[in-house]
C-alpha positions in Angstrom: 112.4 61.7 70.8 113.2 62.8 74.4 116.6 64.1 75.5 118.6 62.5 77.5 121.2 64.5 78.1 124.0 62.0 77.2 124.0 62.6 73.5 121.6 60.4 72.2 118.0 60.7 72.4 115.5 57.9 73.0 113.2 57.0 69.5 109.4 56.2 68.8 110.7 52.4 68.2 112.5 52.4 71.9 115.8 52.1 71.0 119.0 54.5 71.2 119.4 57.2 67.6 122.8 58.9 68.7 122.0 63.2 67.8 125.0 62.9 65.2 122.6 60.3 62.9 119.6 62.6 63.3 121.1 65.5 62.9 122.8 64.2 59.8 119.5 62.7 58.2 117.9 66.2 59.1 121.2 67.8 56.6 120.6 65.0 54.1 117.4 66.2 53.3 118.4 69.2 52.2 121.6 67.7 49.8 118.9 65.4 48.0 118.3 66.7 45.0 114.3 64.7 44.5 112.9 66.5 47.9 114.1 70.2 46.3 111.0 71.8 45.4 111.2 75.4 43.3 110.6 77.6 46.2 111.5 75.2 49.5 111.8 71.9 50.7 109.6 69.2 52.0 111.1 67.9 55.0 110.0 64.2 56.7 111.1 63.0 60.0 112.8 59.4 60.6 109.1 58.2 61.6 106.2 57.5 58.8 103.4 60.2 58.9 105.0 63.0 60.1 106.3 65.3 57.8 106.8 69.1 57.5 107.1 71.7 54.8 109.2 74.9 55.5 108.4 77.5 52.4 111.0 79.4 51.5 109.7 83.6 51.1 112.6 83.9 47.9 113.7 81.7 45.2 116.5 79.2 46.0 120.2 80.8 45.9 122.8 79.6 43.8 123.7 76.0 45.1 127.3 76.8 45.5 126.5 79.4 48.0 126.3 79.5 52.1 127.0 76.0 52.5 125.2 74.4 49.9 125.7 71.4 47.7 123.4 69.7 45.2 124.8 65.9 45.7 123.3 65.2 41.9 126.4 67.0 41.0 129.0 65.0 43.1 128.1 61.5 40.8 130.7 59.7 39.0 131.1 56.0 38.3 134.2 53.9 37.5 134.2 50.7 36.5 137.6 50.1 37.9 136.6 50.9 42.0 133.7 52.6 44.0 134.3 56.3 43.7 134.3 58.7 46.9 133.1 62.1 45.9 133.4 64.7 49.0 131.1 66.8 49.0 132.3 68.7 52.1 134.6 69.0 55.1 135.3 70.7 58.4 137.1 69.9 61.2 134.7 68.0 62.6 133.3 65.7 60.2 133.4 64.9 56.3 130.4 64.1 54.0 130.8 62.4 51.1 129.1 60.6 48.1 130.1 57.1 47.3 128.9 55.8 44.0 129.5 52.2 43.1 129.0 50.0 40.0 127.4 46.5 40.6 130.2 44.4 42.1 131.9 46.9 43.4 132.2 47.3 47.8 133.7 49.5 50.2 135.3 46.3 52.3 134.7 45.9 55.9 136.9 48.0 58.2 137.3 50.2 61.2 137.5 53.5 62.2 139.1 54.3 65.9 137.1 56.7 68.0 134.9 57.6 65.0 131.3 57.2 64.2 129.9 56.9 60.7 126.9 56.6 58.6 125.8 55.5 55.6 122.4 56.9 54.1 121.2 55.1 50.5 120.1 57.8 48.1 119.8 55.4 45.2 120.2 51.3 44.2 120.0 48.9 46.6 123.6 48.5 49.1 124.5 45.3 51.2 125.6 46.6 54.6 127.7 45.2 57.4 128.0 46.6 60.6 129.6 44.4 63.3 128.2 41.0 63.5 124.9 42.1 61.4 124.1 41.9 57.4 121.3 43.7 56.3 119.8 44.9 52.7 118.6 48.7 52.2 117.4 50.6 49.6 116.2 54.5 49.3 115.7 56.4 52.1 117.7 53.8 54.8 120.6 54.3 57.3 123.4 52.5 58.5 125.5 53.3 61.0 128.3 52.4 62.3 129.9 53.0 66.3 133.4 54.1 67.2 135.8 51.3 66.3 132.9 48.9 64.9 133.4 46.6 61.9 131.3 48.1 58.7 130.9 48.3 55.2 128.7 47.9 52.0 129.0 45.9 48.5 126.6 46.6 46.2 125.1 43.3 44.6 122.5 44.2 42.8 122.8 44.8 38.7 121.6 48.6 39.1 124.3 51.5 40.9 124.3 52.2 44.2 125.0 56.3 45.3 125.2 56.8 49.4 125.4 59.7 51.0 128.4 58.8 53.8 129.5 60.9 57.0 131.7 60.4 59.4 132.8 62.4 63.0 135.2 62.6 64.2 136.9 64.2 60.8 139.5 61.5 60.4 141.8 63.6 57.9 142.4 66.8 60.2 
């Protein structure tokens, strides 16, 4: 993408990808637990064919080291309510897991002044975000401007586990 120096960059598809979202799917990558490989990672961009492998020179550390998380072991249902499983915090934003049962949603609400996204690790989740409706399974993101009407209901008959973030940090 090309800079442009207002925080967003400019996509391959034309249209506006504020940094946060990138930089957030660029994290994600690392915190899914299928795209860990014994000694590194196998990173892929936001755009099909390009991908990129970094090789680690030592095995992994511990996964509760140096800020990092294996989100395989933030996963708990409830067949009461969608759970929200955080998986970390700072002062600027939060990152958690949301697992939910079929039938279960996160109803449409607002956040002021914040952004936040949604990324679909596993299931299939039915997303709102303002006016718009959409579907998404593995691998898609949803996000959601400052102050912008959103949510997600899973409807399908298999669980649904998101990765969620959101910036500003609304609990500090």
């Amino acid at each position: 993408g090309v800079d442009r120096g207002d925080g967003g960059i400019v996509g391959g598809h034309g249209g506006l990808i504020p940094k946060f979202v990138v930089w957030s799917v660029a994290v994600l990558t690392f915190l899914y637990p299928t795209v860990r490989e014994k000694f590194g990672f196998r990173i892929s961009s936001l755009w099909p064919g390009r991908s990129r492998e970094l090789r680690l020179n030592t095995p992994l550390q511990p996964l509760n080291t140096m800020g990092i998380t294996d989100s395989a072991h933030h996963r708990r249902f409830s067949p009461a309510k969608m759970q929200k499983l955080n998986l970390f915090e700072t002062d600027q934003m939060f990152c958690d897991i949301y697992c939910l049962r079929p039938g279960q949603a996160q109803h449409v609400h607002t956040h002021p002044g914040a952004t936040k996204f949604y990324y679909v690790i596993e299931g299939e989740g039915h997303f709102t975000v303002g006016d718009r409706r959409v579907s998404l399974g593995p691998g898609a993101v949803a996000w959601s401007e400052p102050d912008e009407p959103h949510g997600v209901a899973n409807r399908s008959d298999h669980d649904l586990v998101l990765l969620v973030a959101m910036a500003p940090n609304p609990n500090r």
